[in-house]
TINUVO-284854 format. One record per residue (C-alpha): residue in three letters; x, y, z; residue number from 1. Coordinates in steps of 0.25 Angstrom, whole numbers, always signed. Each point is the difference from the previous one (the first is absolute). Layout:
N
{kekol "Ala", {X, Y, Z}, NUM}
...
***
This chain:
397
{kekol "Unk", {-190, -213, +126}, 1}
{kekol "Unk", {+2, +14, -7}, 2}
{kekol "Unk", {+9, +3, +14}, 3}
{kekol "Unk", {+8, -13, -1}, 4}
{kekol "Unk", {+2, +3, -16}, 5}
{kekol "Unk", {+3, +15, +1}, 6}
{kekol "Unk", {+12, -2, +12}, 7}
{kekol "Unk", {+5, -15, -8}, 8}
{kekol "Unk", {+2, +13, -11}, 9}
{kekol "Unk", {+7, +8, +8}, 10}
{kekol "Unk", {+10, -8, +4}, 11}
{kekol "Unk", {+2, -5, -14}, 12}
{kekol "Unk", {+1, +14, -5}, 13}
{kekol "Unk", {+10, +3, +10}, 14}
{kekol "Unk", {+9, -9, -1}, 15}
{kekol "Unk", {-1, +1, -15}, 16}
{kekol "Unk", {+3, +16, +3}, 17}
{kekol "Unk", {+11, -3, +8}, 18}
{kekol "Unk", {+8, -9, -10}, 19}
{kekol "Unk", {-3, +9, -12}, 20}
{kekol "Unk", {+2, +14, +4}, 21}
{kekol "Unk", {+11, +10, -3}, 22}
{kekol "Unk", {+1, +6, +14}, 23}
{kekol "Unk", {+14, -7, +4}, 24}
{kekol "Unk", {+10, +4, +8}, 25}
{kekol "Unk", {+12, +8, -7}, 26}
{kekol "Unk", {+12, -5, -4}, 27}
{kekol "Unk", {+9, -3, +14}, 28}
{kekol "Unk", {+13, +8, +0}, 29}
{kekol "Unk", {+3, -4, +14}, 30}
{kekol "Unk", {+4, -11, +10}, 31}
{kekol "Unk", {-14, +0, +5}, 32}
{kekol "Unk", {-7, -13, -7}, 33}
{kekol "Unk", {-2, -4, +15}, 34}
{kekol "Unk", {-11, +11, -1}, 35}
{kekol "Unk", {-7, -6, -14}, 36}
{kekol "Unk", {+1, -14, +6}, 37}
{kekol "Unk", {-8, +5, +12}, 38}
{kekol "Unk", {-9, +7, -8}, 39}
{kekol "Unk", {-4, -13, -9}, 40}
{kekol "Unk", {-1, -8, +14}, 41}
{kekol "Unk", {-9, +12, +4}, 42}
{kekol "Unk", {-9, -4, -12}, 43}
{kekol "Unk", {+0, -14, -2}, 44}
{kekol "Unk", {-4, -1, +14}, 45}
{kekol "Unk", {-12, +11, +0}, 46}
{kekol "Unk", {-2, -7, -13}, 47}
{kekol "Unk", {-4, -14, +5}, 48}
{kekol "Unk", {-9, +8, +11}, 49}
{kekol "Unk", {-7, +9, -9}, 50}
{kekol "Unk", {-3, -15, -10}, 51}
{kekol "Unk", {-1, -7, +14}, 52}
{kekol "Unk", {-12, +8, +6}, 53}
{kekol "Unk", {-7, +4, -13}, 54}
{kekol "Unk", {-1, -13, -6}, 55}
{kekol "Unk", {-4, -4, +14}, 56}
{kekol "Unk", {-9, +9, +1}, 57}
{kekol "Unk", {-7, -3, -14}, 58}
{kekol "Unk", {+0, -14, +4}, 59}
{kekol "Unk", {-9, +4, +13}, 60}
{kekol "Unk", {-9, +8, -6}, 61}
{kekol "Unk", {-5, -12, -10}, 62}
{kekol "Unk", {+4, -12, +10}, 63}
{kekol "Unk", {-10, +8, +10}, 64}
{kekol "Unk", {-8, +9, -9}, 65}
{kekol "Unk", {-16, +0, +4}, 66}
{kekol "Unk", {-9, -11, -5}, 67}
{kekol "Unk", {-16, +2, -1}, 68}
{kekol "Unk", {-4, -8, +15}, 69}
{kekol "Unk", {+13, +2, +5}, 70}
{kekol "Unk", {-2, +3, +16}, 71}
{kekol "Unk", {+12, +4, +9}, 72}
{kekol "Unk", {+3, -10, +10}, 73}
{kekol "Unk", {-7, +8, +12}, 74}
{kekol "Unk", {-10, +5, -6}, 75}
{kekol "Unk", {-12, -6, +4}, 76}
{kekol "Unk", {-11, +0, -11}, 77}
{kekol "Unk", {-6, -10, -7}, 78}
{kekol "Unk", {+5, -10, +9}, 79}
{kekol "Unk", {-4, -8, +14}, 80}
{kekol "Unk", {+4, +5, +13}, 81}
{kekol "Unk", {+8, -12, +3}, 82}
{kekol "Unk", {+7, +2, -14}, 83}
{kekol "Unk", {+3, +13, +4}, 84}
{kekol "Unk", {+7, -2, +15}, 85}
{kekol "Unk", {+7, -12, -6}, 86}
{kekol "Unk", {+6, +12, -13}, 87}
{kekol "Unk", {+2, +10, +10}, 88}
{kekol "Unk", {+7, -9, +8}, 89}
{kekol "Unk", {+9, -4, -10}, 90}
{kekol "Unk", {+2, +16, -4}, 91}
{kekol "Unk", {+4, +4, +14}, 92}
{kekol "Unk", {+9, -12, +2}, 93}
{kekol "Unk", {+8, +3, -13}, 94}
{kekol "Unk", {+1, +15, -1}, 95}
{kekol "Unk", {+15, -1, -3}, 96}
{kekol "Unk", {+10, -8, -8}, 97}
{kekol "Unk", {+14, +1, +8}, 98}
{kekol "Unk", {+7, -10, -8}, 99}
{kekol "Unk", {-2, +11, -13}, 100}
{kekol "Unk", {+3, +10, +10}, 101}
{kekol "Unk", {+13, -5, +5}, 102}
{kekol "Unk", {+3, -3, -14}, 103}
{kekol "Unk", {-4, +14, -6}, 104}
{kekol "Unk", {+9, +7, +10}, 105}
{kekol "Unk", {+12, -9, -3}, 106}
{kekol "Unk", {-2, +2, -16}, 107}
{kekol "Unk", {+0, +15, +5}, 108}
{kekol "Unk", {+12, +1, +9}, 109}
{kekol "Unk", {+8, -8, -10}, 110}
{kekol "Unk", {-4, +9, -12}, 111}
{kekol "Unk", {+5, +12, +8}, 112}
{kekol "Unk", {+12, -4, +4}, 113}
{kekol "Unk", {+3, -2, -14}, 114}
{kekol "Unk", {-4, +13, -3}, 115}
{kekol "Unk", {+9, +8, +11}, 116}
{kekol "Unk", {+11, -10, +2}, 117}
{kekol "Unk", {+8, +4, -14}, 118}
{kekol "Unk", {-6, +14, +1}, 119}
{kekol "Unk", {+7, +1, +14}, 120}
{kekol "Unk", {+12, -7, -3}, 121}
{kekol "Unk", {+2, +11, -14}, 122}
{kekol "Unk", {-2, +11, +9}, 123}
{kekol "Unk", {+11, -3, +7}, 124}
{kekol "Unk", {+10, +0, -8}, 125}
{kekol "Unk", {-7, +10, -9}, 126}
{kekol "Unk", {+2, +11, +12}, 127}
{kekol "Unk", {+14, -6, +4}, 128}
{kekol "Unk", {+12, +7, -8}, 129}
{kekol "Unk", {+13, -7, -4}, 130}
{kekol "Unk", {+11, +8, +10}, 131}
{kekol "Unk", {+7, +4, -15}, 132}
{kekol "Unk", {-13, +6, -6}, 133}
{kekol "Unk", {+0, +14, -6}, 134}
{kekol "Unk", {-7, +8, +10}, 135}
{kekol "Unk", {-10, +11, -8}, 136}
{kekol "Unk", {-13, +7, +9}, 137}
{kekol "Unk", {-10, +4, -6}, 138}
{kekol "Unk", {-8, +13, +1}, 139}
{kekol "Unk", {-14, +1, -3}, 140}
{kekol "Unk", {-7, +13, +1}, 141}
{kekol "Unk", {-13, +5, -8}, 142}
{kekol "Unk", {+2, -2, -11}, 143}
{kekol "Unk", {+16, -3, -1}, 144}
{kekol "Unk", {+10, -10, +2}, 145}
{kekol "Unk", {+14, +4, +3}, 146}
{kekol "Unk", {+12, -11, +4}, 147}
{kekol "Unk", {+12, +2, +9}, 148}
{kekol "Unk", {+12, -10, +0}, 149}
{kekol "Unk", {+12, +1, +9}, 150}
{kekol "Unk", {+13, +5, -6}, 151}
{kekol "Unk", {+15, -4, +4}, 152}
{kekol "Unk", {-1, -4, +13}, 153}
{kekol "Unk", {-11, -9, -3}, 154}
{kekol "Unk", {-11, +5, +10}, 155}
{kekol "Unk", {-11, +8, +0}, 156}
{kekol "Unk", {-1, +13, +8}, 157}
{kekol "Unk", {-10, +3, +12}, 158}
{kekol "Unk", {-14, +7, -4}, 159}
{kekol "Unk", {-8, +6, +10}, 160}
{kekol "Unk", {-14, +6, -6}, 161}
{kekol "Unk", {+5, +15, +7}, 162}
{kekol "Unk", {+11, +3, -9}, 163}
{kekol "Unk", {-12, -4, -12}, 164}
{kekol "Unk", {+1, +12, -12}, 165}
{kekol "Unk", {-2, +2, -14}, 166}
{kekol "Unk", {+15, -2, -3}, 167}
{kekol "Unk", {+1, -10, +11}, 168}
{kekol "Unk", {-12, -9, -3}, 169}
{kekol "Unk", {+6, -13, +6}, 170}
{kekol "Unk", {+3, +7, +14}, 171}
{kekol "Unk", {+14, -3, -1}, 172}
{kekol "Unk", {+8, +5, +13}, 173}
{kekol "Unk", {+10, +10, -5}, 174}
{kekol "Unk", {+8, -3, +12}, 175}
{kekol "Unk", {+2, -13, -3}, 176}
{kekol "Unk", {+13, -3, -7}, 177}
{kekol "Unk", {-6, -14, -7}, 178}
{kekol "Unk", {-11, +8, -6}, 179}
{kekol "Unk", {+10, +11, -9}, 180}
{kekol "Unk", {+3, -12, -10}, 181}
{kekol "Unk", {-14, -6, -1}, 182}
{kekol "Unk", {-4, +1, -15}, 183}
{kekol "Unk", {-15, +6, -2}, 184}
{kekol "Unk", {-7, -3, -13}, 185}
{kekol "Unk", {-14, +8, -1}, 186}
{kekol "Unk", {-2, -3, -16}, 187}
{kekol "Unk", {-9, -12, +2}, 188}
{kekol "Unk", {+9, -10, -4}, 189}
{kekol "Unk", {+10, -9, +6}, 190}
{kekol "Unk", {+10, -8, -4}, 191}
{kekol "Unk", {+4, -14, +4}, 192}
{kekol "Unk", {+11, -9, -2}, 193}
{kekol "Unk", {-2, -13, -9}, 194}
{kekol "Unk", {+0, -12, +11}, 195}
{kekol "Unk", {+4, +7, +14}, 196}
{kekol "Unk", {-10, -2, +11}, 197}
{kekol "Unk", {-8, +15, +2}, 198}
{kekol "Unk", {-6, +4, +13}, 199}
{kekol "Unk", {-10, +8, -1}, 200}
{kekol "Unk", {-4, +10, +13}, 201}
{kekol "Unk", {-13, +7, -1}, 202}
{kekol "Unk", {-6, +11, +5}, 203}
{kekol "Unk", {-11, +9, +1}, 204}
{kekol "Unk", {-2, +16, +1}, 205}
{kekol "Unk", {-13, +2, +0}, 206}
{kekol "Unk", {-10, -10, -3}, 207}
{kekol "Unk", {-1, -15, -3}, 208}
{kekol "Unk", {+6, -5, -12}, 209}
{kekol "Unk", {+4, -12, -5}, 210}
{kekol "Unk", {+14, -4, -10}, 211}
{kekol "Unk", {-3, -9, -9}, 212}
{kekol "Unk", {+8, -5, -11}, 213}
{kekol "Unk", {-8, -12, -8}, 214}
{kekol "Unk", {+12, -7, -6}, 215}
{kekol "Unk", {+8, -1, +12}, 216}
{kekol "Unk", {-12, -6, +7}, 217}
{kekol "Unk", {+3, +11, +11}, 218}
{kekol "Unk", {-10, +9, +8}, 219}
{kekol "Unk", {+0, +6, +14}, 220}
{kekol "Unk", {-8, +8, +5}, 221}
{kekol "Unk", {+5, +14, +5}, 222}
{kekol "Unk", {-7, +4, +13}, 223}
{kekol "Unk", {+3, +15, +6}, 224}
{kekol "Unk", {+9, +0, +11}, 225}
{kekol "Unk", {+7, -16, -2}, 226}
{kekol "Unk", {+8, -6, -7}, 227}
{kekol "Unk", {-1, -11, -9}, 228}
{kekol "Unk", {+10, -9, -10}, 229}
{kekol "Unk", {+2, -12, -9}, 230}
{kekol "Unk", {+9, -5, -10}, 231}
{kekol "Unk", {+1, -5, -12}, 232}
{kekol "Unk", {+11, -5, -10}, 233}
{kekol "Unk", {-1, +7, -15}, 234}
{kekol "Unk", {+3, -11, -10}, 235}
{kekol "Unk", {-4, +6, -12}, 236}
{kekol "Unk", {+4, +13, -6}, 237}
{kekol "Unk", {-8, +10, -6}, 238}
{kekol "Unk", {-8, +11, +4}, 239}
{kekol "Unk", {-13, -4, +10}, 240}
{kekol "Unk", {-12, +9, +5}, 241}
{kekol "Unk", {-4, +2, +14}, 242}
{kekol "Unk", {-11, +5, +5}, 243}
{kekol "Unk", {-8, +6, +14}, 244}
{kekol "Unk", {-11, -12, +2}, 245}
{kekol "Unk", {-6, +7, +13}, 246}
{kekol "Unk", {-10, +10, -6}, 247}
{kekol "Unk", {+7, +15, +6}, 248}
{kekol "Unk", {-7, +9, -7}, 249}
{kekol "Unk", {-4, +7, -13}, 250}
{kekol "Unk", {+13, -2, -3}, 251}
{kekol "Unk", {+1, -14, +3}, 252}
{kekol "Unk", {-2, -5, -16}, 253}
{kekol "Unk", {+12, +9, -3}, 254}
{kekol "Unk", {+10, -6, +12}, 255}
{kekol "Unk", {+7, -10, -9}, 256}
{kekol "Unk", {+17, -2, +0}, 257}
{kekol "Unk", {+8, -7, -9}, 258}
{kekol "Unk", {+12, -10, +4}, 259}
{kekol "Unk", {+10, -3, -8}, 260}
{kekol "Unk", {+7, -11, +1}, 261}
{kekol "Unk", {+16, +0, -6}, 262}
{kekol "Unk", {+13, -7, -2}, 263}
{kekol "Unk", {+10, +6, +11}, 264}
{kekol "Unk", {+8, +9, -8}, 265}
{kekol "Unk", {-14, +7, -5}, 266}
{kekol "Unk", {-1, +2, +14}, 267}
{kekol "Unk", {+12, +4, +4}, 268}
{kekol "Unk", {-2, +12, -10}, 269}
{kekol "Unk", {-15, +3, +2}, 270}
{kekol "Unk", {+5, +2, +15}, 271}
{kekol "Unk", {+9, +10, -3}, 272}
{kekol "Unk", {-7, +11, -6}, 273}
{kekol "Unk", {-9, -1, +13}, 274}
{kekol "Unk", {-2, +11, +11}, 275}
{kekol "Unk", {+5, -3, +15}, 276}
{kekol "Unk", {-7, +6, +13}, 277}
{kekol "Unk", {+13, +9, +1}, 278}
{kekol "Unk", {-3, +6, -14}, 279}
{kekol "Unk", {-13, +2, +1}, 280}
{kekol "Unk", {+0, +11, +12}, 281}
{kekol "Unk", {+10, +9, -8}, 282}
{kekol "Unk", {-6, +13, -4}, 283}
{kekol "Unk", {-4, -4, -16}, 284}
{kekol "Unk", {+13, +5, -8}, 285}
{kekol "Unk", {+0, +13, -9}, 286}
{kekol "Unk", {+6, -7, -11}, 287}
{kekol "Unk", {-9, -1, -14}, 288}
{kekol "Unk", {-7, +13, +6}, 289}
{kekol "Unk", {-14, -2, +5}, 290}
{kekol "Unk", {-6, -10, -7}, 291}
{kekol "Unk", {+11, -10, +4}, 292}
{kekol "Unk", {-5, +3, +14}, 293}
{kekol "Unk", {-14, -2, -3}, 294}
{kekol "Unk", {+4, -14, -5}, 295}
{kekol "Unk", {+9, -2, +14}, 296}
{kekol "Unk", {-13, +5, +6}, 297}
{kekol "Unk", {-9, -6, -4}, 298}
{kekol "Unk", {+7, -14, +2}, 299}
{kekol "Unk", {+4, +7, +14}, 300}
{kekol "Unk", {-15, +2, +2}, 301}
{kekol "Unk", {-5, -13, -4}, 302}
{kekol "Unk", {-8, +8, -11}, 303}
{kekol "Unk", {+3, -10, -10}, 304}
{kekol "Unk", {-6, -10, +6}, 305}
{kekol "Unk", {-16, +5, -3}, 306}
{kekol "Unk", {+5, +7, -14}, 307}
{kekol "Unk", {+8, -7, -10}, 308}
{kekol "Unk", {+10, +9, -8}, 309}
{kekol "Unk", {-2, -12, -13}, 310}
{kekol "Unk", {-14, +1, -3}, 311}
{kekol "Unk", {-5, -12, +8}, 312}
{kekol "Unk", {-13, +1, +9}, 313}
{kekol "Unk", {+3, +2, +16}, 314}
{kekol "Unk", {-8, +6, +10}, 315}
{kekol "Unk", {+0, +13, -4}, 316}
{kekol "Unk", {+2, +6, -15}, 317}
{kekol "Unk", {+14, -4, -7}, 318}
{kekol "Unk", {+9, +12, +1}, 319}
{kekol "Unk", {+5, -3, -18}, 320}
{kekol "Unk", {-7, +9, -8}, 321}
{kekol "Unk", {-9, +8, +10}, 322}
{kekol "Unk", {+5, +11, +1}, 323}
{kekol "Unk", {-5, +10, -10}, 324}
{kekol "Unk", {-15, -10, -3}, 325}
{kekol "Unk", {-14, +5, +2}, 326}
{kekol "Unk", {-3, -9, +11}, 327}
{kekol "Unk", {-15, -4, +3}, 328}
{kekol "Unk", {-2, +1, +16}, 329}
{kekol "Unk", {-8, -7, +9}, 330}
{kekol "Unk", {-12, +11, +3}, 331}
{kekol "Unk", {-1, +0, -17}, 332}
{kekol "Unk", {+8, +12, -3}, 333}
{kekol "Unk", {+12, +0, -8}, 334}
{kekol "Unk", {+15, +8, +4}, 335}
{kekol "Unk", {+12, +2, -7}, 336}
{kekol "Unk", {+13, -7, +8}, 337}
{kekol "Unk", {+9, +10, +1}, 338}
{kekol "Unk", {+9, +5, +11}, 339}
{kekol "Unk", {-12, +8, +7}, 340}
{kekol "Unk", {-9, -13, +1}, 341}
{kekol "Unk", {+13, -8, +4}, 342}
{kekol "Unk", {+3, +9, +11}, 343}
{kekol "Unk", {-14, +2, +5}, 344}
{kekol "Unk", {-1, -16, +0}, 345}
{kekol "Unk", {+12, -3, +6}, 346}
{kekol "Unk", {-2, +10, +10}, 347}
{kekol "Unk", {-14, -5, +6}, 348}
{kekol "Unk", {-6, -14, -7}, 349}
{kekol "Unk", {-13, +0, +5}, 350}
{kekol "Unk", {-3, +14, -1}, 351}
{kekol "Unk", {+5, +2, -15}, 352}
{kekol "Unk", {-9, -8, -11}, 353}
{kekol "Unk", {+6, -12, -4}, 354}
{kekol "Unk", {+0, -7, -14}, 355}
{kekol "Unk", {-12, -10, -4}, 356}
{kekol "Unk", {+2, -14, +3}, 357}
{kekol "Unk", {+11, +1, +14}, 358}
{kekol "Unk", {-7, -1, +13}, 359}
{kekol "Unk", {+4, +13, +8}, 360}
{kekol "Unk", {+10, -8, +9}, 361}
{kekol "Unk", {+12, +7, -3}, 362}
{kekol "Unk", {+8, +6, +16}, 363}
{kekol "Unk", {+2, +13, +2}, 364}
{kekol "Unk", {+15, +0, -2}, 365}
{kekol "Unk", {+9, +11, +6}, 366}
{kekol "Unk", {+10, +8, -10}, 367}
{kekol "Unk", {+9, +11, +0}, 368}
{kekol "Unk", {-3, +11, -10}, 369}
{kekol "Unk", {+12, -5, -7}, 370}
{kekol "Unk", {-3, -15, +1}, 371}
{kekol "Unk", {-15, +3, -7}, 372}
{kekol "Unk", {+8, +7, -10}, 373}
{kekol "Unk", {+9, -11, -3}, 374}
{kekol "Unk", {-10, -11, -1}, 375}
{kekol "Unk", {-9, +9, -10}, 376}
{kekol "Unk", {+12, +3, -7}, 377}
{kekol "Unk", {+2, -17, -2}, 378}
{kekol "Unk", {-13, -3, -3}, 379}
{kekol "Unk", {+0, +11, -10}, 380}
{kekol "Unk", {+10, -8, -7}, 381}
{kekol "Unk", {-8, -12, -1}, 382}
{kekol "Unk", {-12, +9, -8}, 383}
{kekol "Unk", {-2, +8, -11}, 384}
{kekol "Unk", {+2, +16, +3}, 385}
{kekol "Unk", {-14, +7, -3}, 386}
{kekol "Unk", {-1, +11, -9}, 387}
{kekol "Unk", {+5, +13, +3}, 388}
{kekol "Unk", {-8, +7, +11}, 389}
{kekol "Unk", {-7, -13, +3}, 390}
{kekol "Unk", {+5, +1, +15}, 391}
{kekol "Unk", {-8, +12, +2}, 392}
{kekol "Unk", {-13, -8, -3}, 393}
{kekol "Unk", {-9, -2, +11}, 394}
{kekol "Unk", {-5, -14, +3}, 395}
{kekol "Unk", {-14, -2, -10}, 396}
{kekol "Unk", {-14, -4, +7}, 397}
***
């Protein structure tokens, strides 16, 4: 009787949890309600089953529950032996009920169907663009996204993994005329236009990861070597968070993008401040002196995507207001960041000491004499100069 009364709780509880709690879905800002309407059939069904069996359950533990004398059918104590061929007999000639069989897989089949039928039929349109849709691939790579779109002519150039670099991280061809227009955007956000279909491509450099934006009710997962897509329409505008959902890494929690969502005008000038292929493989201009190179650098690079030059948390250690600090690092010992601990970093990651609190994760990127120059020389305008002489101070222990 406990039994019965402990899962009758159970279910109670559940249900009651269910109706009550906070945990809902985020507000839609998509043409996906097809994807909350599956969910809610999801649960009503797995609901009734879940009630179903439990309650059945409880129901079979008191309608069968022991009872002081109570002998199975085949056993044979206590009773005659006739008694007992004619029980047996009766045990053997009924071991099973096929009617409650036949009925139990037809229950079962219908409830699955219901369960994949709509899921299927979403997932078909879901992975099926309109043919006007805004084309944008997506490129994940630990712990980064970055987004490609296609310029004038309206197509995207051919990638092959051989012409991969760090100034050419989507592998664009360079021989490929459609790919010199192609707009690259590597800040980790992207912009969308208010009510046009978008088609997102998505692909993987290095490991699996997964894109993930909650309010567009939109995921794929992004599998090294394929390619996948969807689509979604945008119907709200504001300023939505995506996110990796694949665990990639010690990174992974970092791995968040944000898209926002714009009237066409807003578009229209947010897209013409932005870098094309073409642009980014010209040698970083002169102009500004050396630390307007670091910046084209460092976006060049991809740098900015693992340190933020605003203060916010990324990968690695935001580049405002470090140059200049007492930093703790990672095996307890403090150092002053100046151009010496810069250099010695950027030169070889793992080998320097890095600051407390970042994984040592950070590539071994190749640079010019000049290019390290110039990328100190940026991030020392994000900081605070240190006291005179402080650049000759050795790293503390």
């Amino acid at each position: 009787m406990i039994m019965a009364a402990v899962l009758a709780l159970i279910v109670v509880a559940s249900v009651v949890f269910h109706a009550v709690n906070p945990w809902w879905f985020t507000p839609l800002a998509s043409n996906w309600k097809s994807m909350d309407d599956t969910i809610t059939i999801t649960l009503v069904i797995t609901g009734i089953f879940f009630v179903g069996v439990n309650l059945f359950l409880a129901y079979t533990v008191v309608r069968y529950r022991h009872r002081e004398g109570d002998r199975a059918a085949h056993e044979p104590l206590g009773r005659s032996e006739g008694e007992n061929r004619s029980r047996r007999r009766r045990y053997l000639s009924e071991p099973e009920n096929k009617r409650l069989e036949r009925w139990l897989i037809g229950i079962s089949a219908v409830g699955i169907m219901a369960l994949l039928a709509p899921g299927l039929v979403v997932y078909a349109s879901y992975v099926k663009a309109p043919p006007d849709a805004l084309t944008v691939e997506v490129l994940g790579q630990q712990w980064q996204w970055r987004f490609r779109m296609p310029g004038g002519d309206h197509k995207l150039g051919l990638t092959e993994t051989r012409f991969v670099t760090p100034t050419n991280p989507f592998g664009l061809d360079p021989s490929d005329p459609a790919g010199q227009d192609d707009i690259l955007v590597s800040d980790q956000e992207i912009h969308v236009p208010l009510g046009r279909p978008v088609h997102m491509i998505l692909r993987s450099h290095d490991v699996l990861h997964d894109f993930f934006a909650p309010n567009f009710r939109a995921r794929m997962n992004m599998v090294p070597g394929q390619i996948s897509t969807f689509w979604f329409t945008p119907t709200v505008a504001g300023r939505f968070e995506a996110m990796c959902s694949q665990l990639c890494g010690v990174g992974h929690p970092n791995m968040r993008a944000f898209v926002v969502v714009e009237d066409a005008a807003a578009y229209q000038a947010w897209l013409k401040d932005l870098q094309t292929f073409a642009m980014t493989q010209r040698p970083p201009s002169t102009e500004g002196g050396p630390a307007a190179q670091g910046r084209a650098l460092a976006d060049a690079k991809g740098c900015v995507a693992c340190h933020s030059i605003d203060g916010s948390p990324r990968v690695g250690p935001s580049w405002k207001g470090l140059y200049g600090k007492n930093e703790t690092l990672r095996d307890g010992g403090t150092a002053l960041v100046d151009d010496a601990y810069l250099r010695a970093f950027i030169r070889d990651p793992q080998a320097a000491r890095g600051v407390k609190g970042f994984a040592p994760v950070m590539p071994k990127i190749p640079l010019s004499d000049d290019e390290l120059s110039a990328l100190v020389a940026f991030i020392r305008t994000l900081g605070a100069a240190p006291p005179a002489g402080a650049s000759e101070q050795k790293a503390q222990r």
